[in-house]
C-alpha positions as CSV (number, residue, x, y, z in Angstrom):
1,X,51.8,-58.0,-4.6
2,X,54.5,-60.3,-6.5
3,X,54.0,-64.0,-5.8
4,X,57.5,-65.6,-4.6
5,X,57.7,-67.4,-7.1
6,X,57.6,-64.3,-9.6
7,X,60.7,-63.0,-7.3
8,X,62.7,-66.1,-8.2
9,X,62.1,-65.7,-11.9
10,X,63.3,-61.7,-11.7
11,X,66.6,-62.8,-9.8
12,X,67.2,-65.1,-12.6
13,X,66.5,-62.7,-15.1
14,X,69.3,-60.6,-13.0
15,X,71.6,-63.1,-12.1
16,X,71.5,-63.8,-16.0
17,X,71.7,-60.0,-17.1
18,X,74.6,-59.6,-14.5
19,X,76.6,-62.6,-16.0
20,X,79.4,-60.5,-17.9
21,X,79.7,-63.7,-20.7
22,X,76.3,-64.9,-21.1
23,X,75.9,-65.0,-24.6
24,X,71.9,-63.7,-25.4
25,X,69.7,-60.9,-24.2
26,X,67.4,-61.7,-22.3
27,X,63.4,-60.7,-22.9
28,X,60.8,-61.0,-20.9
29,X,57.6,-61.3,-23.3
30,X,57.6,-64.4,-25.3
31,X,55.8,-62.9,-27.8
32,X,58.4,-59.9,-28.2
33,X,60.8,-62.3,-28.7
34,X,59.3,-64.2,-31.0
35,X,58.7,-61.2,-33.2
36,X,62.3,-59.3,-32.3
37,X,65.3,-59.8,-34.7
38,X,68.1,-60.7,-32.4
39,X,69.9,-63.6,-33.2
40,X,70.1,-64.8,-29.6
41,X,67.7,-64.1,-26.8
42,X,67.0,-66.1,-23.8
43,X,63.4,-66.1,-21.9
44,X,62.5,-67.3,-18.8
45,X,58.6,-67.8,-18.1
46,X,56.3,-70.2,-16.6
47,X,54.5,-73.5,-17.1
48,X,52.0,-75.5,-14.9
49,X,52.2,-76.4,-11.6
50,X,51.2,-78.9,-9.1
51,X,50.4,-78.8,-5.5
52,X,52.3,-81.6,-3.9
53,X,49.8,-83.9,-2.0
54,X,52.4,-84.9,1.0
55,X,52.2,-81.0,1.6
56,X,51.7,-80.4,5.8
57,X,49.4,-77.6,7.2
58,X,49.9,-74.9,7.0
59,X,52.5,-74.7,4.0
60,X,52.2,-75.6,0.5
61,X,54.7,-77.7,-1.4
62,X,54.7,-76.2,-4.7
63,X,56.4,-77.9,-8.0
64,X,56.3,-75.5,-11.1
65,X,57.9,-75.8,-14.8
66,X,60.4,-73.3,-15.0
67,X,60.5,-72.8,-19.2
68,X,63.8,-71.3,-20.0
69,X,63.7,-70.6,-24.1
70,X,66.7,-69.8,-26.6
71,X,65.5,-68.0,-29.5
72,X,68.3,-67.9,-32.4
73,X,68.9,-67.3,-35.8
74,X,71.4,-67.5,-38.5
75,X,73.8,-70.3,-39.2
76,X,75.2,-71.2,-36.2
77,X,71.8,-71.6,-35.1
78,X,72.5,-74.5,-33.2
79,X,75.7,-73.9,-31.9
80,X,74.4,-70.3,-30.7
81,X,71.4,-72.3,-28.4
82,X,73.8,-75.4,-27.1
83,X,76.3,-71.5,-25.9
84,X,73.2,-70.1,-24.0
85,X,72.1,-73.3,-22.3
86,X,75.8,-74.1,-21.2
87,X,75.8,-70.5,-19.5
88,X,72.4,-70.9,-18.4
89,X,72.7,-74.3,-16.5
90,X,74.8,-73.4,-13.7
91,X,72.8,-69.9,-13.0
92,X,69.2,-71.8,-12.6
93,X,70.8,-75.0,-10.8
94,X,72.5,-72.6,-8.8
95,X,69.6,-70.4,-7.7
96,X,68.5,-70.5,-4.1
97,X,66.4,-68.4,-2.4
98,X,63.6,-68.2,0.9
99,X,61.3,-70.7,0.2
100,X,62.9,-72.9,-2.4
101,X,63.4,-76.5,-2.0
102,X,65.1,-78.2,-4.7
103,X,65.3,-77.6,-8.9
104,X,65.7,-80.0,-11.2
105,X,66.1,-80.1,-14.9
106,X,63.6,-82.5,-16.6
107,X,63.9,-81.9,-20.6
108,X,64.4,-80.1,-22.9
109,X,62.3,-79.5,-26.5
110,X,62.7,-80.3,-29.7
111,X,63.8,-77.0,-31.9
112,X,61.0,-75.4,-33.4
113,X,60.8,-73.0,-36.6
114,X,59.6,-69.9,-36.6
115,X,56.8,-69.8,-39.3
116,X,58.8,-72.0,-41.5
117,X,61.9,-70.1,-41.5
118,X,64.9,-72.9,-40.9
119,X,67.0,-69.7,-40.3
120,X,65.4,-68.7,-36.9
121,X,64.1,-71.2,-34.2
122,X,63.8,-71.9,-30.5
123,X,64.3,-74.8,-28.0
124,X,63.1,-74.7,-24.2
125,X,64.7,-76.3,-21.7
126,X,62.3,-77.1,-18.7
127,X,63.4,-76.7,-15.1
128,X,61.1,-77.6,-11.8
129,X,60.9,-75.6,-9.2
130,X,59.5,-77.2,-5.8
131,X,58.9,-74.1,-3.1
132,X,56.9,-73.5,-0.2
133,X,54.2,-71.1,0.9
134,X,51.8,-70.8,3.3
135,X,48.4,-72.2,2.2
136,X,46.4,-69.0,1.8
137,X,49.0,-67.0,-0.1
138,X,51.2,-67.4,-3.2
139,X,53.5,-64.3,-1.4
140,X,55.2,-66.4,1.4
């Protein structure tokens, strides 16, 4: 069974693969990424979640970090992640889907190196995604 929430993170991953300018490939293992060569990729996993406290019976008010990370490399380093968050933004704040309720953008990261190489790095924007379910299943 795929939780809903994992259904909103592979209609990103489309909505994203469908765009016909975004400028990365995407990947979905962080760790692939990390060890592939491509100068731009774009993942999209998970961080933490809460279970919002004003939530009513029989539904669960969900709020999870959606992590959306640029990995790039070369020169234009920089200039390649600001590209791939400014094609990114509209696709994530324009998602909607059963069970969503609202996401926001709270931060983003400071860049970090890959194992002291200056020439590749990666920055993560964070997103929050507040959804509903019923109580006894992630699914619905």
């Amino acid at each position: 069974m795929t939780t809903l929430l994992q259904t909103y993170v592979d209609a990103l991953y489309q909505s994203v693969d469908s765009s016909p300018d975004f400028p990365a490939v995407t990947e979905k293992s962080t760790l692939r990424a990390f060890r592939r060569e491509d100068p731009l990729m774009l993942v999209i996993h998970l961080g933490k979640e809460g279970v919002s406290p004003d939530s009513r019976w029989p539904r669960a008010t969900r709020i999870r970090e959606l992590l959306c990370t640029a990995h790039t490399a070369g020169a234009d380093r920089d200039d390649a992640c600001e590209a791939i968050f400014e094609a990114l933004q509209p696709i994530v704040m324009g998602f909607s889907a059963d069970g969503l309720v609202m996401i926001e953008e709270f931060g983003t990261d400071e860049p970090k190196y890959v194992q002291g190489d200056l020439d590749r790095m990666m920055v993560t924007k964070r997103f929050r995604i507040t959804y509903q379910t019923m109580d006894d299943s992630l699914a619905h």
